[in-house]
C-alpha positions in Angstrom: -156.1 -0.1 23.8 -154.9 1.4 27.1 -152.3 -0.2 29.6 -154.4 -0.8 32.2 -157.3 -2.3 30.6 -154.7 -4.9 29.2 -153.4 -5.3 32.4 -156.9 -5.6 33.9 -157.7 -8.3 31.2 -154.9 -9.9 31.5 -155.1 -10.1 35.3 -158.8 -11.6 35.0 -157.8 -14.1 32.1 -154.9 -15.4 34.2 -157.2 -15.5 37.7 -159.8 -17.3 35.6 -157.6 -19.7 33.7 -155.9 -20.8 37.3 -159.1 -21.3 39.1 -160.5 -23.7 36.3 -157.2 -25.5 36.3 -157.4 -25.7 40.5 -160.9 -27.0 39.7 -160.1 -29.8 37.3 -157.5 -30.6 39.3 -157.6 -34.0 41.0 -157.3 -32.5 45.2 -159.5 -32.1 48.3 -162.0 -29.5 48.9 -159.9 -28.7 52.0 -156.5 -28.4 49.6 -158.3 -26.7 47.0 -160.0 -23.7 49.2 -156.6 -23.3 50.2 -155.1 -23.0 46.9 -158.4 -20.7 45.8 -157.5 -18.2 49.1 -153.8 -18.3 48.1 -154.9 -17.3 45.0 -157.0 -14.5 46.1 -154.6 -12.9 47.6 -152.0 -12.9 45.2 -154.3 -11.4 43.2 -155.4 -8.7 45.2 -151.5 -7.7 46.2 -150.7 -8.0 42.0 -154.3 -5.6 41.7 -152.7 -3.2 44.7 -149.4 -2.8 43.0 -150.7 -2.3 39.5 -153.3 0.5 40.9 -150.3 2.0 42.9 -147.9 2.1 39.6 -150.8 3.4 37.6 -151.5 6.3 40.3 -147.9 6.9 39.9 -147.7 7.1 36.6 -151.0 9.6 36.7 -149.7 11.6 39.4 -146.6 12.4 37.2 -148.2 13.1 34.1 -150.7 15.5 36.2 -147.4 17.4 37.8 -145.9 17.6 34.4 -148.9 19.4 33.0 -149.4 21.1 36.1 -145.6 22.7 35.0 -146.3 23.0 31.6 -149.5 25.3 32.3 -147.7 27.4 34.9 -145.0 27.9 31.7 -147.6 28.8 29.5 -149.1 31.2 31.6 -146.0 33.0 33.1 -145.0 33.4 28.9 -148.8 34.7 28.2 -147.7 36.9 30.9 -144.7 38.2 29.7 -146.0 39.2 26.4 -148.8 40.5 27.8 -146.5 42.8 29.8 -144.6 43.7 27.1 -147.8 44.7 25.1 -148.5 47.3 28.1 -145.1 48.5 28.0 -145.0 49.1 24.4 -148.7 50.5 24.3 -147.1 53.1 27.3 -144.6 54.2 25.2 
């Protein structure tokens, strides 16, 4: 299982486990709105910063293998420079 589909599980369990406690719990539809919109936006900040840490995360494995390949070609390079030389000679 992947990070981020835990993280997006675990995000809805706990959004859906606080909104049927906030409905069961004894307030006012004015109160509880409030509490529901609170809510909300947690949520979406908490969804923001996982997506941004994920990105992160995505952007430096990308850059890594982005380095890695230029490695790997500027070695397939070299030998294939040597192979000229040595067919030259």
């Amino acid at each position: 299982m992947s990070i981020s589909r835990f993280l997006a599980g675990f995000a809805v369990g706990a959004g859906l486990g606080a909104i049927t406690g906030i409905l069961l719990a004894p307030q006012s539809g004015e109160e509880t709105r409030e509490m529901l919109g609170s809510m909300a936006r947690d949520v979406a900040d908490k969804t923001d910063e996982t997506v941004k840490d994920i990105q992160e995360k995505a952007d430096t494995i990308v850059s890594d293998m982005q380095k890695k390949g230029d490695e790997i070609i500027s070695k397939i390079q070299d030998l294939i420079n040597k192979q000229k030389e040595e067919v030259m000679e």
